[in-house]
N, C-alpha and C positions, 0 to 999 in steps of 0.2 A: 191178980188179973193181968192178964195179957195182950198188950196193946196191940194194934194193927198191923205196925209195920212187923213185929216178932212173927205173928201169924202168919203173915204171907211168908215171912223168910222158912218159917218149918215148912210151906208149901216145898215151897223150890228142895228144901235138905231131904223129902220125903223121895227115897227111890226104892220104895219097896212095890212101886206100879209096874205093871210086866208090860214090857215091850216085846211084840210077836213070843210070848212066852218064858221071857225071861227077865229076870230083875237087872238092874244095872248094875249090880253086884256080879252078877252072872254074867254079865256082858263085859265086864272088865276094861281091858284095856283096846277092845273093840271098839274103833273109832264109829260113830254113826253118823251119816249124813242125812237130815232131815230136808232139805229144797237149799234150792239156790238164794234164795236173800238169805242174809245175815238172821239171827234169831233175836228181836228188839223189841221192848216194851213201848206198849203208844207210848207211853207218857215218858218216853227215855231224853229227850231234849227240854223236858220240863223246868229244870233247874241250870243257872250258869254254871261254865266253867271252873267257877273259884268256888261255886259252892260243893261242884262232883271234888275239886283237888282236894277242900278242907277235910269232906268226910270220907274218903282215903284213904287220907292221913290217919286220920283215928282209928277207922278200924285197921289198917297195918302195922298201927303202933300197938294196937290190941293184940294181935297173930305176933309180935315182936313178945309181946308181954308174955302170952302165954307159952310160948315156947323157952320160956325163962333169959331173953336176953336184957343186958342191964340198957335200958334207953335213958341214963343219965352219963353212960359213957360217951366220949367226946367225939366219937369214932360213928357213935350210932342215933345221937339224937336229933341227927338232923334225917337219917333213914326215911320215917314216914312219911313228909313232904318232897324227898327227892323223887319216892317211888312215885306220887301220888301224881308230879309234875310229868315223869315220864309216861305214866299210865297214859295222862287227858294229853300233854302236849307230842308225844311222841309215838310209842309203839302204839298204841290206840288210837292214834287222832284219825284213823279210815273210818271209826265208827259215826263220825259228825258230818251230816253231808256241808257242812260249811266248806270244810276240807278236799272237796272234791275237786280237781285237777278243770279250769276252765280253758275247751278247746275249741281254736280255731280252726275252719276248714280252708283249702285254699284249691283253687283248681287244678286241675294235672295239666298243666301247660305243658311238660315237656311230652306226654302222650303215653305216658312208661304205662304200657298195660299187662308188664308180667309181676311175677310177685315182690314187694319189700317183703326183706327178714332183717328183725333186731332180734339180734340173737344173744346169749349172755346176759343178760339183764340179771345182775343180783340183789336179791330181794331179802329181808329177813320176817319174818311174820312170826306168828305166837300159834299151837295146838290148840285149841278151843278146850279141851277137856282135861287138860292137866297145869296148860299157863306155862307152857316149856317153849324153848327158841324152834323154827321151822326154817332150816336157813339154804337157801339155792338158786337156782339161776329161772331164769323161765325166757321162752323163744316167742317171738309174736311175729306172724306173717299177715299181708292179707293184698288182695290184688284190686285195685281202685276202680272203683265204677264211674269215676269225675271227678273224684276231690281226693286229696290226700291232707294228713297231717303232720303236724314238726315230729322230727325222729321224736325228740325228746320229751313227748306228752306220751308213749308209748310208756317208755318208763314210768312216765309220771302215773298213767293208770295202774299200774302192774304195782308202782309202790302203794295207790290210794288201799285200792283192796287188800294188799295186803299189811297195812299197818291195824289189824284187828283179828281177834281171836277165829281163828279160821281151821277150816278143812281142804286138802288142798285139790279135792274136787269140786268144792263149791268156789276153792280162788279161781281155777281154771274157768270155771265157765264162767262168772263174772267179769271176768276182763275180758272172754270170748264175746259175751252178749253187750256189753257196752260198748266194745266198738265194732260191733255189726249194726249198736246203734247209733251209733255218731258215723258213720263211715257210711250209713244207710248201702252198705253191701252182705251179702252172706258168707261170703268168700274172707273168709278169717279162719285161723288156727293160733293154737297157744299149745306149750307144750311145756310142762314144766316139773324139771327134774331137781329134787331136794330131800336133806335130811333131815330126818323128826328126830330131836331128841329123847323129846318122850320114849326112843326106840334106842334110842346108843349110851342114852347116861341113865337111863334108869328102868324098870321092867326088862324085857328081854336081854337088853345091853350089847345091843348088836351095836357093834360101832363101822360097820363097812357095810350097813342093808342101804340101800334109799329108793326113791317112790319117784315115781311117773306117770304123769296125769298126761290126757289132751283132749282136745275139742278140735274138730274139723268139719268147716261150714262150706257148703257152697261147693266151688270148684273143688276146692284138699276134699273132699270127700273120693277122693281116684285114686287109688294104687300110682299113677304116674305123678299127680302133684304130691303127695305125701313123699313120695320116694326122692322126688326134687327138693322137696322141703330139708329133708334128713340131709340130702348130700352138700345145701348149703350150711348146715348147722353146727355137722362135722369137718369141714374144711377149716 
């Protein structure tokens, strides 16, 4: 007999369901983007942090086992709990809104009503569909309607969302929409150029392709801010 939790797990392993006609077999290495939030279980904050690291660990030490590695070697029995720490404390920690980047607004005294760009911001994020590095820069503009914020919480959102299993059209607009809502303007862009491994080390093995997302609100929606946007990004 087959307990519960097994049950839902062969849910989730079951990809023989067609999507627009095709299995996910079929669909391969076809990335899919299903909506802009994250894809998260209610009940995914349910348990603490030590208890997501413990069981991690176990089943990584399991995916260790089964791929025949010795986890009594000295080299690798400490493997499970490193990954497991990395998982909850590091490249995942975007998934916990604890984690979320707390921003102050402050007023534009000095009156600067043309655009900021931080531009270069390097990010590293994870493919959602394979667990492989997504690693690149992304540009963030946006022209203040009263209030600005510290350069540095720009990064800090671009890092929040991106420290979780992601598509990098759903990064893009997530750091687009959050600060059109903190910034309470429309007048934001995000542009973000990076390489998917999932495309250079393995399938395809292109190691010189990379991808390019944006989102342009507000005023960047004109051929003359867009075109300003670019000429500061490449300077």
């Amino acid at each position: 007999m087959k307990d519960k939790q097994e049950l839902v797990l062969e849910d989730y392993l079951d990809t023989t369901e067609l999507l627009n006609g095709y299995t996910h077999e079929e669909i391969g290495d076809d990335h899919l983007y299903t909506g802009v939030e994250t894809p998260m279980k209610p009940d995914a904050f349910d348990i603490s942090d030590s208890e997501k690291k413990e069981q991690i660990a176990e089943l990584f030490a399991q995916i260790m086992n089964v791929m025949g590695l010795d986890l009594t070697d000295d080299s690798l029995k400490g493997t499970p709990k490193r990954v497991a720490k990395m998982y909850i404390e590091e490249i995942f920690s975007g998934l916990d809104p604890k984690n979320k980047p707390k921003v102050a607004l402050f007023d534009n005294k000095y009156q600067y009503n043309q655009m900021l760009v931080e531009k270069d911001i390097t990010f590293y994020s994870n493919c959602e569909h394979h667990f492989v590095p997504i690693i690149g820069k992304a540009h963030v503009a946006y022209i203040s309607s009263g209030k600005v914020i510290g350069l540095s919480k720009l990064n800090r959102i671009v890092q929040y969302f991106a420290k979780r299993p992601q598509v990098q059209e759903r990064l893009t607009n997530q750091i687009a929409l959050e600060l059109q809502s903190i910034l309470e303007t429309e007048d934001v862009a995000v542009i973000i150029d990076a390489k998917h491994l999932c495309v250079s080390s393995r399938g395809i093995k292109d190691d010189t392709s990379a991808t390019v997302t944006s989102f342009y609100g507000g005023q960047f929606n004109s051929p003359e801010k867009i075109q300003e946007l670019y000429n500061y990004i490449n300077n």
